[in-house]
Every structure is written in structure tokens, then in C-alpha cells.
Steps between C-alpha positions, in 0.01 A plus 500: 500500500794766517598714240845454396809678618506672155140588530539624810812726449333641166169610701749680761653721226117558370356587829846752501470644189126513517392563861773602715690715263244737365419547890802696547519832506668694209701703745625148678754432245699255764202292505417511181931380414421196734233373325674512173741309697311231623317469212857401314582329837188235441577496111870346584387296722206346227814465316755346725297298795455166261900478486597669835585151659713377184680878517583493895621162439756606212565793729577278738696247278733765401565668856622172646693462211667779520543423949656132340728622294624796720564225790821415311594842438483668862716493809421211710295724760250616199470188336386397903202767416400389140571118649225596747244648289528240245460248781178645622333546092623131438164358401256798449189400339514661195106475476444762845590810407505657849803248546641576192503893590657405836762270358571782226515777810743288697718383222509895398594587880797297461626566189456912609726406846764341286478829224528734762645321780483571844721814498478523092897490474530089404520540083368215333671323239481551135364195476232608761446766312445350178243250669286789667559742126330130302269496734345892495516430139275194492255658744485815297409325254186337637378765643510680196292208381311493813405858494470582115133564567591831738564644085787702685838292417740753446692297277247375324478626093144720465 
């Protein structure tokens, strides 16, 4: 039988902060950094990795939300772009979350080409701009959520 994913992650931070960290040398304070690091790496990830599926697909969700709504709110030859990339996510399954990142990547692509545009001199609409503005604000939000075990939200209250 194999040991479970949370098992498994909790004996890698063990054999870190047991074996492999005391190895290092006192003087090899890079190494020494980098496996404080991937010892708080491993603990997100105990945290996270049961949800990471449901969070890319929110993440996901949201983006082509935000690609939708902009469609209506762009010059003809940008909605083209978002039309495209919406086109090609239509019908990610939710459940594989290496499609999931790639729908979220080219969703992102296209809303960044219409943002910037090809020579960065088409302005977008205020509408536009409230859409994209909504949107960083709902995706602040969960990753705020997402990443309150880091302990290092700025805003949060100590």
C-alpha cells in the first residue's frame, strides 16, 4: 500500500529539516535559505494540493469571464483575439488541471494582446477597463485566500 500524498509530503519536510538541513554547512547560508524554502514550499503544498483542481477551475471561471465580457467591449479586431481564445477553452475539463492551466495561459495571452495591443496605442474603453479593474479585484482576492498560509499578506491585520 502507498502512503498518502499528505504522508508523503510531511516525511519530505522531516527528511529536510532532519537530514538534509543539518548537513549543510554553517558557512553555506544559500543552502541553508533554500531549504527553509522548500521546507515552506512542501508545507503549502500539504495545504493547497486537495483543492488545487477546484482553485484552477475558479481561476479559470473568472479569466474567461472576464475574455466574455471584454468581447463586447473591444474593437472588432480584439474581440477577433478573445473570440479565438475563448473558442479554443470552450469545453475544458475542469477536472485536468494541466488543461485548466493551459486554458487559463491562453485566455491570459489574449486578454494581455488586447491590454497592450499590438503597438500599445489602442485605449480601451472605460467599460473595458472597469471589466479588467472587477476582475484583478476578484482574483486578488482568492489568492489572498489561496495563499494565506505563506503568513506574509501585507494587508493582512497581525
Amino acid at each position: 500500500m502507498l502512503p498518502s500524498i499528505d504522508l508523503r509530503l510531511k516525511n519530505m519536510v522531516k527528511a529536510v529539516q532532519d537530514v538534509i538541513a543539518p548537513a549543510i554547512r554553517e558557512d553555506e547560508k544559500l543552502a541553508q535559505e533554500q531549504a527553509r524554502l522548500l521546507v515552506g514550499q512542501i508545507a503549502m503544498l500539504r495545504y493547497q494540493w486537495k483543492d488545487a483542481v477546484r482553485y484552477e477551475a475558479g481561476s479559470f471561471r473568472l479569466i474567461r469571464g472576464l475574455a466574455e465580457t471584454l468581447v463586447a467591449q473591444v474593437d472588432e479586431s480584439q474581440a477577433q483575439v478573445l473570440q479565438q481564445a475563448l473558442d479554443a477553452t470552450d469545453g475544458v475539463d475542469e477536472l485536468d488541471i494541466d488543461a485548466l492551466n493551459a486554458a487559463i495561459c491562453a485566455l491570459g495571452n489574449a486578454i494581455d494582446t488586447v491590454i497592450l495591443g499590438d503597438d500599445g496605442q489602442k485605449p480601451l474603453s472605460a467599460e473595458a477597463r472597469a471589466a479588467i479593474i472587477a476582475y484583478g479585484e476578484k482574483d486578488a482576492l482568492r489568492s489572498r485566500v489561496w495563499f494565506q498560509g505563506n503568513g506574509i499578506d501585507p494587508d493582512r491585520e497581525a
